[in-house]
Structure formats: C-alpha cells, structure tokens
DSSP file (Angstrom, degrees, kcal/mol; ACC not computed):
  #  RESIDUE AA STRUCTURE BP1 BP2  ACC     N-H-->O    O-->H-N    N-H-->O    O-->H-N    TCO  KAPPA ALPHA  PHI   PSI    X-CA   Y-CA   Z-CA
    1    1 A X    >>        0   0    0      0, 0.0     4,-2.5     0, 0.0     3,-1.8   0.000 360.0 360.0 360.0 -45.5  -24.1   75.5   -1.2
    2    2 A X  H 3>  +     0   0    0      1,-0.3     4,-1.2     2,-0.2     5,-0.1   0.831 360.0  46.8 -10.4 -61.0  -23.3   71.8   -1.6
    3    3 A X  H 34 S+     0   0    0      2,-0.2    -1,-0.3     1,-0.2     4,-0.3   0.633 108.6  55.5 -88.4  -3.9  -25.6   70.9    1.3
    4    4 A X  H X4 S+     0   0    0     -3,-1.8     3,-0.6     1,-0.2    -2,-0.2   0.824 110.8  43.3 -82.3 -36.5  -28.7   73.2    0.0
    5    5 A X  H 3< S+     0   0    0     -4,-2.5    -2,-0.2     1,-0.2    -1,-0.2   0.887 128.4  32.9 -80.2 -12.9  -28.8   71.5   -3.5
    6    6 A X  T 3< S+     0   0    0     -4,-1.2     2,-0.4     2,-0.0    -1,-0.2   0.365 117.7  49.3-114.2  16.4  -28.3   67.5   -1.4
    7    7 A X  S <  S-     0   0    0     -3,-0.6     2,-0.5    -4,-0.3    -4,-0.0  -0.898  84.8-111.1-153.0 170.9  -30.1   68.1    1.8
    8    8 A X        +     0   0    0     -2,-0.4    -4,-0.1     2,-0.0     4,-0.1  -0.429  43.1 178.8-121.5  72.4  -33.5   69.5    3.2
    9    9 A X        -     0   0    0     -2,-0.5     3,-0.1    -6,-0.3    -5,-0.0   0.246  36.9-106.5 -46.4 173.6  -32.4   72.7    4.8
   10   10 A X  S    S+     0   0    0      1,-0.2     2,-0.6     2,-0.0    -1,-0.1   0.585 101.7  62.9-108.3 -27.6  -35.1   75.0    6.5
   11   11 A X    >   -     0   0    0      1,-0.2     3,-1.2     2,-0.0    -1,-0.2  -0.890  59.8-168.5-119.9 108.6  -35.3   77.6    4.2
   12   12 A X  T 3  S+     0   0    0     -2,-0.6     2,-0.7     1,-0.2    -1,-0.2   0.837  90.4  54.3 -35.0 -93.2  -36.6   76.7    0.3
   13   13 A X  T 3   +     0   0    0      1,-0.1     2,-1.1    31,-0.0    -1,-0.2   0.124  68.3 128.0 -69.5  -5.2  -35.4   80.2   -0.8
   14   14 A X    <   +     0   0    0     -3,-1.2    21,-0.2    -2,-0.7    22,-0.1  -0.125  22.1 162.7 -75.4 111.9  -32.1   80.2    0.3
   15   15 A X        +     0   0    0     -2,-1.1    21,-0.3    20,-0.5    20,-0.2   0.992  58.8  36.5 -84.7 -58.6  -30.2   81.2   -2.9
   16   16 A X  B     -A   34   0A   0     18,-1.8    18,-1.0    16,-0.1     2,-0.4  -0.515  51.7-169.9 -81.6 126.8  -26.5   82.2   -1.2
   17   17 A X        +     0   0    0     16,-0.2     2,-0.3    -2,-0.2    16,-0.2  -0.961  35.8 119.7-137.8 141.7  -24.1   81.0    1.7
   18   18 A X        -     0   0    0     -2,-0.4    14,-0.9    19,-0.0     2,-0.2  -0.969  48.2 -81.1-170.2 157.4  -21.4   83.0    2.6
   19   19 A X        -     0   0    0     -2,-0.3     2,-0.5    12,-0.2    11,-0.2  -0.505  25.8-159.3 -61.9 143.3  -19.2   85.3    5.3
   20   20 A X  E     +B   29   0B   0      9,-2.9     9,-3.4    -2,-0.2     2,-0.3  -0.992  13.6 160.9-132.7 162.0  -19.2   88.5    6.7
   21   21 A X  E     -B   28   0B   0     -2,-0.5     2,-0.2     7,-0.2     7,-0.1  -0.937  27.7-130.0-156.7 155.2  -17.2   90.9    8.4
   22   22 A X    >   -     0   0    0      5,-0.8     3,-1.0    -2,-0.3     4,-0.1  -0.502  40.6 -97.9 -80.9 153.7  -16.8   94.4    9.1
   23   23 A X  T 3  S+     0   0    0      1,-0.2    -1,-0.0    -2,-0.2     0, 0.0   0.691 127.7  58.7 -24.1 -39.4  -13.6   96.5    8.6
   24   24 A X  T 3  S-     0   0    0      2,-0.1    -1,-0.2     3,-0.1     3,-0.1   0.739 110.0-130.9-116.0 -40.3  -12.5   96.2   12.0
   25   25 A X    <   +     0   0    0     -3,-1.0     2,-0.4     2,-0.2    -2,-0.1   0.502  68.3 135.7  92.9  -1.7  -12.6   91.8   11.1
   26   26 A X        +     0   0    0      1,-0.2    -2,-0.1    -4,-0.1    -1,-0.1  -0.864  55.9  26.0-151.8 121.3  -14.5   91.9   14.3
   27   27 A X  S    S-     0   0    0     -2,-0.4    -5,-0.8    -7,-0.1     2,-0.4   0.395  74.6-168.1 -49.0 142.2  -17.2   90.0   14.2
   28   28 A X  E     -B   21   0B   0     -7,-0.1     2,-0.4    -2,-0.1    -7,-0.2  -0.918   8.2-157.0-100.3 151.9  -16.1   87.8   11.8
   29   29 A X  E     -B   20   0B   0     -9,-3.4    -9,-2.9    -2,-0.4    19,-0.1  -0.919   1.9-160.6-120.5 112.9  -19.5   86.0   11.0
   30   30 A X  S    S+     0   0    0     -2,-0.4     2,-0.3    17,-0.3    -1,-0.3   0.915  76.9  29.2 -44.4 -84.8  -18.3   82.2    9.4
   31   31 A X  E     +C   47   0C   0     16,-0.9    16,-1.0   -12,-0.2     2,-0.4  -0.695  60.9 169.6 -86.9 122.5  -21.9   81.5    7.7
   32   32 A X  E     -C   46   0C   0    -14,-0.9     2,-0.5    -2,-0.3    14,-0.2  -0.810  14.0-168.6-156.7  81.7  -24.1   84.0    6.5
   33   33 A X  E     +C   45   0C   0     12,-1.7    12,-1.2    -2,-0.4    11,-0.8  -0.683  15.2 159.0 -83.8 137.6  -27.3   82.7    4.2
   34   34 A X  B     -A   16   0A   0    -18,-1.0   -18,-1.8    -2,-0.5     9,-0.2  -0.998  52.9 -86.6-161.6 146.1  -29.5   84.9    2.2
   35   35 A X  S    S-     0   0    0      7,-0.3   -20,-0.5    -2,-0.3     2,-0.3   0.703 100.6 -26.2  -9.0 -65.0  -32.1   85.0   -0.9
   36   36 A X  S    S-     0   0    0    -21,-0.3     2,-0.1     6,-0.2    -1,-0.1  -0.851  78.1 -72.5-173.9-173.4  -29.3   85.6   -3.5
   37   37 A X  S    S+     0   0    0     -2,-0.3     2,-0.4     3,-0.1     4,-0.0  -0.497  90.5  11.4-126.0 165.6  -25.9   86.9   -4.0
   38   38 A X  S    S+     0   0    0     -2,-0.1     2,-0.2     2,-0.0    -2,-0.1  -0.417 131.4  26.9 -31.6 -70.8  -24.3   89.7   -4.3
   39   39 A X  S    S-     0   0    0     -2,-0.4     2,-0.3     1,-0.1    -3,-0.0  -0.330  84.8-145.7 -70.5 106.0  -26.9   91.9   -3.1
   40   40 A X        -     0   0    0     -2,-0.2    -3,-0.1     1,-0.1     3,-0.1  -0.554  19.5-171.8 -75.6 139.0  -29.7   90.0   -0.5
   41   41 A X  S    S+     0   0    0     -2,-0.3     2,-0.3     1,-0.2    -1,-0.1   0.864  84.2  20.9 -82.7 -48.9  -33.1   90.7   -0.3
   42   42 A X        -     0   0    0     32,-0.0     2,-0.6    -6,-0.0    -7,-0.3  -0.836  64.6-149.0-119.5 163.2  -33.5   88.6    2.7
   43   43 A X        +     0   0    0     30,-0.4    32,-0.5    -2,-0.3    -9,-0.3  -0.956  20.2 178.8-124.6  97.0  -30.6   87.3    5.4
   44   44 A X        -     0   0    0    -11,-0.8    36,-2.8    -2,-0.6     2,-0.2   0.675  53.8  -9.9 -73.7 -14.5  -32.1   83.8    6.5
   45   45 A X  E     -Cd  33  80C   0    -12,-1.2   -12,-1.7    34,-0.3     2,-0.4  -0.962  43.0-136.5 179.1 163.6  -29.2   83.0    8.9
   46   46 A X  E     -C   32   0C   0     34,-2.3   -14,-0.2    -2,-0.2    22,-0.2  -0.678  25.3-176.4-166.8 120.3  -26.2   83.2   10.5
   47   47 A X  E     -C   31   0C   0    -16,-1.0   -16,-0.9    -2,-0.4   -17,-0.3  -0.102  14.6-152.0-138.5 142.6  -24.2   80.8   11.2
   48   48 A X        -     0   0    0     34,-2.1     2,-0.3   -18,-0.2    -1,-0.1  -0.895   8.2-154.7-110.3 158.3  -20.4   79.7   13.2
   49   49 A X        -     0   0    0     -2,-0.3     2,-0.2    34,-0.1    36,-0.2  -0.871  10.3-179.6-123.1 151.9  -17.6   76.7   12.6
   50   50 A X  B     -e   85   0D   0     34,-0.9    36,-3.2    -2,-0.3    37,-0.3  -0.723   4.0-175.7-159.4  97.0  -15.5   75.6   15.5
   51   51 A X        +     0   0    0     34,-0.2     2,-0.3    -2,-0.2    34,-0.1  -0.252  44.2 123.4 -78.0  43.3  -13.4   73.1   14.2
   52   52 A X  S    S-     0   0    0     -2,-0.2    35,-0.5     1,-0.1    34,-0.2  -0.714  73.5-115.7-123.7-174.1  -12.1   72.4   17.6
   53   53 A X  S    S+     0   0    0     -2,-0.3    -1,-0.1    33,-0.1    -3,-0.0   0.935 100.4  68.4 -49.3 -46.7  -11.6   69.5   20.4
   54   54 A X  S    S-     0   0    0      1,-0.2    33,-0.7    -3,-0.0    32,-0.2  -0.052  97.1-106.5 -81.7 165.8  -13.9   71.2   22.9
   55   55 A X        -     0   0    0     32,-0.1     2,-0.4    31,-0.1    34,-0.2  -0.414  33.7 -94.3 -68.0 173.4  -17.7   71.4   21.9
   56   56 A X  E     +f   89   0E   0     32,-1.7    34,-2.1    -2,-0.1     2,-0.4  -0.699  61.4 177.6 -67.0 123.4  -19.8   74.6   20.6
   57   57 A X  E  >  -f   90   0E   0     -2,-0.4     4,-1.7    32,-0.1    34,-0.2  -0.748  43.2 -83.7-126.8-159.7  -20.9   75.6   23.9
   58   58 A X  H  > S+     0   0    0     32,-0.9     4,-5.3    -2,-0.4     5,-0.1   0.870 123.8  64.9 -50.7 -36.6  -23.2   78.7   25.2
   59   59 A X  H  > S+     0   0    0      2,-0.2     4,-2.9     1,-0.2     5,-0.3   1.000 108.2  43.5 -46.9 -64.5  -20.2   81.1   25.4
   60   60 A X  H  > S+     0   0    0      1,-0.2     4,-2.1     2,-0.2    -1,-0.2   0.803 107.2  58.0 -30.8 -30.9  -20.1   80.6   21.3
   61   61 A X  H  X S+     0   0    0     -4,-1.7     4,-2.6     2,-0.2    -1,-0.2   0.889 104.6  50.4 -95.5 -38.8  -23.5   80.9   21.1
   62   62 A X  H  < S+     0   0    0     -4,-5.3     5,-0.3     1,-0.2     4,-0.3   0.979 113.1  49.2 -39.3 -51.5  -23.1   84.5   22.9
   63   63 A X  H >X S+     0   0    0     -4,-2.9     3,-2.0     1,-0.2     4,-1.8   0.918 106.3  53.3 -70.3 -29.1  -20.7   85.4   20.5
   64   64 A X  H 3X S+     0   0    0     -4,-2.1     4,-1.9    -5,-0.3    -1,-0.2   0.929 109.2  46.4 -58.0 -51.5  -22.5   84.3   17.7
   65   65 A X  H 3< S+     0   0    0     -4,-2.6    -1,-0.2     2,-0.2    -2,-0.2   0.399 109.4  53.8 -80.4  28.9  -25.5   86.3   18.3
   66   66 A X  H <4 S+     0   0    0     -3,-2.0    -2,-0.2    -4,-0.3    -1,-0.2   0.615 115.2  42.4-109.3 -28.2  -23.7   89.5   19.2
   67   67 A X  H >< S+     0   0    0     -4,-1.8     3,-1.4    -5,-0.3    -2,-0.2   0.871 108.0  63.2 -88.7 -39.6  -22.0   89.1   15.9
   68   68 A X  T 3< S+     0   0    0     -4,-1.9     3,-0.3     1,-0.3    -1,-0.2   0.609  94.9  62.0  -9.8 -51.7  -25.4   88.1   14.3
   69   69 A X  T 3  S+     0   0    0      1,-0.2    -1,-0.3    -5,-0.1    -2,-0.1   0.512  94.3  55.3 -60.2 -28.4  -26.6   91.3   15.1
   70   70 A X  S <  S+     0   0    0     -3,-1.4     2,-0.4    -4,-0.1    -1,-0.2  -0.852  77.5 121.8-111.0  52.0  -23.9   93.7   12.7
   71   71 A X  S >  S-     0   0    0     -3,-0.3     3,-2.7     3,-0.2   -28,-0.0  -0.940  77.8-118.2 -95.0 100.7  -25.0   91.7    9.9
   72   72 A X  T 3  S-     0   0    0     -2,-0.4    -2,-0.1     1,-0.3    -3,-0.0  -0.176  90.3  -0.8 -56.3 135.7  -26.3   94.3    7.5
   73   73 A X  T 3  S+     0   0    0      1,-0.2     2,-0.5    -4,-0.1   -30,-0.4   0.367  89.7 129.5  55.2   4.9  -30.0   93.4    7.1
   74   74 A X    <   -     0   0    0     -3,-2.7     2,-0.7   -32,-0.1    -3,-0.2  -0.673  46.5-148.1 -91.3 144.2  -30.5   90.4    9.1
   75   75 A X    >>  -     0   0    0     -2,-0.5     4,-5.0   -32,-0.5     3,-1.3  -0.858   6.6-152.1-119.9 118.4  -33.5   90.5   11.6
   76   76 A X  T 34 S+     0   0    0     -2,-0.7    -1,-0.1     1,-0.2    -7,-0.0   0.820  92.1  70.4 -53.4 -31.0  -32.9   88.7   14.8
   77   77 A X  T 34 S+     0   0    0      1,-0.2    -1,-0.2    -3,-0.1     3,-0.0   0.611 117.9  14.5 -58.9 -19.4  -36.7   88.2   14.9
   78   78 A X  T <4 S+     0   0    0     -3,-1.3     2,-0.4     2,-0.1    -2,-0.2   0.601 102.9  92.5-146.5 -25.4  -36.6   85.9   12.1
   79   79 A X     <  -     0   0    0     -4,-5.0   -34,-0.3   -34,-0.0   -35,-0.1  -0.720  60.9-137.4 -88.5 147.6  -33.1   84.6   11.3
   80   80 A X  B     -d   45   0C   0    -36,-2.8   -34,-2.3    -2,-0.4     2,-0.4  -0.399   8.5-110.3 -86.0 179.9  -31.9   81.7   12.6
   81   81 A X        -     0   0    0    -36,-0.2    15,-2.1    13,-0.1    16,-1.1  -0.845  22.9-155.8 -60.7  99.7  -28.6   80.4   14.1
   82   82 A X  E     -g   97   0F   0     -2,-0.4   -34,-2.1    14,-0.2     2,-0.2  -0.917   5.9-166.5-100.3 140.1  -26.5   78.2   12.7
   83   83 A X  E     +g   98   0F   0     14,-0.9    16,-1.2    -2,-0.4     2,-0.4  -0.741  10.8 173.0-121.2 142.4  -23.9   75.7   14.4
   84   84 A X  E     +g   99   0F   0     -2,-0.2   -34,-0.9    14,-0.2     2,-0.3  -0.810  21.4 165.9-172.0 104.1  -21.0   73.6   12.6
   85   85 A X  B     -e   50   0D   0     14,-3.7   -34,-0.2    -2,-0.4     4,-0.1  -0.974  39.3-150.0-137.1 148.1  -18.6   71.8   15.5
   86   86 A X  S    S+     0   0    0    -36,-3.2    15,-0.4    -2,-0.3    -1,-0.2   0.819 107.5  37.3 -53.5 -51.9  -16.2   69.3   15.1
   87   87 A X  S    S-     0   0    0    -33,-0.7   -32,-0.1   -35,-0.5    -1,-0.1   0.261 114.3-119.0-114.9  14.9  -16.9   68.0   18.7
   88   88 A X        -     0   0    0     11,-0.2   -32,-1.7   -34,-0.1     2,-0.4   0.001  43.9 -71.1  95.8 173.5  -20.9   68.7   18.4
   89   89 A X  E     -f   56   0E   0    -34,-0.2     2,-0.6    -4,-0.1   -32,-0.1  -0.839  23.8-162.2-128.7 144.1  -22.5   71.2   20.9
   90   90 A X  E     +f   57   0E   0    -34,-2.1   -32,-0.9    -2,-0.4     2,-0.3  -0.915  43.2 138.0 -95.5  98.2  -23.6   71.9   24.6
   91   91 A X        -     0   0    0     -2,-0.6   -34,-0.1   -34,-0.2    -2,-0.1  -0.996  48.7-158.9-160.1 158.0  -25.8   74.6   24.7
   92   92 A X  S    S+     0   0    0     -2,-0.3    -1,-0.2     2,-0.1   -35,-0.0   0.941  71.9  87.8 -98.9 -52.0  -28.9   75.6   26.3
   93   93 A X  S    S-     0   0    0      1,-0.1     2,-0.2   -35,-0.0    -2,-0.0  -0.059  85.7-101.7 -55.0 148.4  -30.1   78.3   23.7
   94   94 A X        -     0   0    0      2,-0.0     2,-0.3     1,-0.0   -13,-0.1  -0.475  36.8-170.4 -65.3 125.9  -32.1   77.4   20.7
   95   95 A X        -     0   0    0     -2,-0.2   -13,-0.2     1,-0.1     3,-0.1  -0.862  28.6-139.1-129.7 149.6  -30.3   77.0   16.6
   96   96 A X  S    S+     0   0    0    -15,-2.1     2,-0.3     1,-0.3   -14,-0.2   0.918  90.2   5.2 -72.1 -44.9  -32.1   76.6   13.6
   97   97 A X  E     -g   82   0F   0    -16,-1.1   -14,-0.9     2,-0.0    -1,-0.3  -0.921  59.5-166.4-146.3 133.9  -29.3   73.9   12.4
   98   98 A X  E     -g   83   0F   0     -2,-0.3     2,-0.3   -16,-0.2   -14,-0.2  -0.856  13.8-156.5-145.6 130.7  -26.5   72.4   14.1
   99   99 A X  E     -g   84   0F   0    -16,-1.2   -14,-3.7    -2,-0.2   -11,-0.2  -0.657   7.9-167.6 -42.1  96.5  -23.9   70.5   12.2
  100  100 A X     >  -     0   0    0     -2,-0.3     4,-1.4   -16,-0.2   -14,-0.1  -0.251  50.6 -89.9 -92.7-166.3  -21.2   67.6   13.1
  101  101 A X  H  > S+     0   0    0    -15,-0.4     4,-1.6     2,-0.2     5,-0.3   0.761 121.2  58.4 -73.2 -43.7  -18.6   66.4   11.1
  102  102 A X  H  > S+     0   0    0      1,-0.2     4,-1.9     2,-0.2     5,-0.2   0.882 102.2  50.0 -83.1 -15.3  -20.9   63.7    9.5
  103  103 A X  H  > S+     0   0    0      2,-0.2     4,-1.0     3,-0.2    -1,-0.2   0.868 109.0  51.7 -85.8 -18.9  -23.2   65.8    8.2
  104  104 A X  H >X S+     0   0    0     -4,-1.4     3,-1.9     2,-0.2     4,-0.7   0.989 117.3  39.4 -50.6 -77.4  -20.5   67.8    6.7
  105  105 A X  H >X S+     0   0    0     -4,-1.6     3,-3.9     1,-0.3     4,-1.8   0.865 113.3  62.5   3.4 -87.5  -19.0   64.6    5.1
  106  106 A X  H 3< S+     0   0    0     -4,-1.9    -1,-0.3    -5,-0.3     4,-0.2   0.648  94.7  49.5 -25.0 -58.3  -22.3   63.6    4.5
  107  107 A X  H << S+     0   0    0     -3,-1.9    -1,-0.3    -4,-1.0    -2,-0.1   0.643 112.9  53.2 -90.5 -20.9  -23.8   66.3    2.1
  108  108 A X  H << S+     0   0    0     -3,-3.9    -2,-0.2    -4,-0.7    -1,-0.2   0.850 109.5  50.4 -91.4 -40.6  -20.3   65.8   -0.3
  109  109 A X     <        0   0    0     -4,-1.8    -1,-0.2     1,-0.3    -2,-0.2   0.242 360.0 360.0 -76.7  14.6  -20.9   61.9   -0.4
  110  110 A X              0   0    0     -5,-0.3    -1,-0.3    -4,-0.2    -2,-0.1   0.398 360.0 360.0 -99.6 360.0  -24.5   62.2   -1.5
C-alpha cells in the first residue's frame, strides 16, 4: 500500500494489496490487489516475492499463474502478474510489474 500512495502503479483504482490462500495453503498467492478491502469488486492482480539468490525465472512464473487462477474473482483475461525478486527476473512471459530490491527500498524512502 506504501508503494500505491508514492509510486505510479498501473491501476488508479487499486484500493487493497494483500494475500491469498486456500485451506489446503496451496497456492499460497504472496500479492493479491483489488478495488477495496474486505470484500473486492474487482481483483486487478496477482502477484509473487522470491526473496532468493537465484532470479524469478519462467518456472515461477508457471506457478504463479496456476495459483493466479484459484483466486476467487480474478479474471485471467484482465489481471495482471506481478513479480518481486531479490535477484530480478529471467522470464520470457509477460508481467504487469516486476519489482527489485530498489524499488522496494525505493517506495519507503520517498
């Protein structure tokens, strides 16, 4: 929420950032943006962290849109993908946003 109110994110409307999961804990989905809180009207994206050495690469990005998918209300057709790596990403498939370390940084120092 930090970076919506300091930064010029892709979606105006986005009221909410958050997680989801199912019972099961699997998918866990890290980032999960929508209209407003609790209850969303719209699910604008949805989103992964990998705080690790390696980059985000395409495997991640499978899992992310398989998990993407079990998101109650979100429409693949129209939300995007969001990315957040420590060591920045290799990937062939298309994100709405992807994220480093500075831009995390970045959004707290503004």
């Amino acid at each position: 929420m930090r970076a919506l109110e300091l930064s010029d994110l892709p979606w105006p409307d986005l009221g909410a950032v958050g997680g989801w999961w199912n019972r099961r804990f699997d998918p866990e989905v890290d980032l999960v943006g929508a209209d407003r809180a609790p209850v969303a009207n719209r699910i604008h994206f949805a989103g992964s962290i990998k705080w690790l050495n390696g980059p985000f690469d395409d495997r991640d990005l499978a899992d992310l849109r398989r998990a993407a998918n079990e998101v109650p209300g979100l429409d693949p057709a129209v939300a995007g993908l969001v990315v957040v790596s420590l060591s920045g990403a290799d990937i062939t498939g298309d994100v709405a946003l992807s994220w480093g370390p500075d831009d995390v940084v970045g959004a707290w120092r503004q």
